[in-house]
C-alpha positions in Angstrom: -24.2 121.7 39.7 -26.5 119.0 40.7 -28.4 119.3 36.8 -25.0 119.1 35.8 -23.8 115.8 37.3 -27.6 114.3 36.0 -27.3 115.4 32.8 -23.7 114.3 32.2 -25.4 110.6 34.2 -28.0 110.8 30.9 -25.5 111.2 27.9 -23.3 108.8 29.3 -26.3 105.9 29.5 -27.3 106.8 26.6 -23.8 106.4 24.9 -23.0 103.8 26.8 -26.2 101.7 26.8 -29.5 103.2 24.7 -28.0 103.7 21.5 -25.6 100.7 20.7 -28.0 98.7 21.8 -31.1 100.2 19.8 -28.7 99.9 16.7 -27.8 96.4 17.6 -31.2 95.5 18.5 -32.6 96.9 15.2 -30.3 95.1 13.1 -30.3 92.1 14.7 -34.1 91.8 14.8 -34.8 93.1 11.1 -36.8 91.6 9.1 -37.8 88.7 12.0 -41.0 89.6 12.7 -43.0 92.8 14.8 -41.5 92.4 18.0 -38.0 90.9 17.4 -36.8 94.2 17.5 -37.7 95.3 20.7 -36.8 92.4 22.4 -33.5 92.3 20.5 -32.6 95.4 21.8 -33.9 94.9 25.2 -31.6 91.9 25.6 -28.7 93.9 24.6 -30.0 96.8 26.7 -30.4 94.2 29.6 -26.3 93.1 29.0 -24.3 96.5 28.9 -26.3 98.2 31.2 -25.4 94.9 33.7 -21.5 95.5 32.4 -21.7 99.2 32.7 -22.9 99.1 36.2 -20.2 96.1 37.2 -17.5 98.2 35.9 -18.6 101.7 37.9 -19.3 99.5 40.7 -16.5 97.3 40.6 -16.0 97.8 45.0 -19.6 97.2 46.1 -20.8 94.2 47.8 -23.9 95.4 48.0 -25.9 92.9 45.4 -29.7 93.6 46.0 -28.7 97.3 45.6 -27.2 96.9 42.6 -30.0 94.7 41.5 -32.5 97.6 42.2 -30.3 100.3 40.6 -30.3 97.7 37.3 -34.2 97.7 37.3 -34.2 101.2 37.9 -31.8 101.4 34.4 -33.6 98.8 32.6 -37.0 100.3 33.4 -35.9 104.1 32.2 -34.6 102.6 29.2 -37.0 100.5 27.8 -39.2 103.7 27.1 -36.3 105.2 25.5 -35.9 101.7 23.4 -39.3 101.0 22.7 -39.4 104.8 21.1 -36.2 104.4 19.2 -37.4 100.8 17.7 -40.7 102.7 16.7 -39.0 105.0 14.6 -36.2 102.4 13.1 -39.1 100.6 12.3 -39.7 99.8 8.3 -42.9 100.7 7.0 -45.9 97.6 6.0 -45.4 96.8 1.8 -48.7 97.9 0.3 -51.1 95.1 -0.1 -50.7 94.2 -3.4 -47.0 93.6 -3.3 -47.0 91.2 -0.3 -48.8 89.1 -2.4 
């Protein structure tokens, strides 16, 4: 039951959170340089995971909880991001054609 409830906890962050924002993030940051990307996505990452967590936690008034549960989020998912944005990534034009 308990692998359950985590597993259902993981699809939903990742439908909710990971991939829009490695989609957006990619988009957004193609074609701007190496590390647009990343960041791109982490600031989007950064945004619904914050709305995400308002909305599911709409009663608590506990704020440097929720703070910590939102680094806890952010931290898991930058790994996941950082991997995604790797494989998005386009591959380097051969020398002789960036010339």
């Amino acid at each position: 039951m308990i692998f359950a409830v985590l597993l259902s906890h993981c699809v939903a962050f990742h439908v909710l959170v990971q991939i829009p924002s490695g989609l957006l993030g990619t988009r957004l940051g193609r074609d701007r340089g190496r590390h647009v990307p990343y960041l791109s996505a982490l600031a989007v990452a950064a945004v619904l995971t914050a709305s995400v967590l308002l909305v599911a936690l709409r009663g608590e008034q506990d704020t440097a909880g929720l703070m910590r549960l939102w680094a806890d989020f952010m931290v898991r998912g930058s790994l996941g991001l950082a991997g995604y944005v790797w494989l998005a990534r386009q591959p380097a034009p051969p020398a002789a054609a960036r010339f």
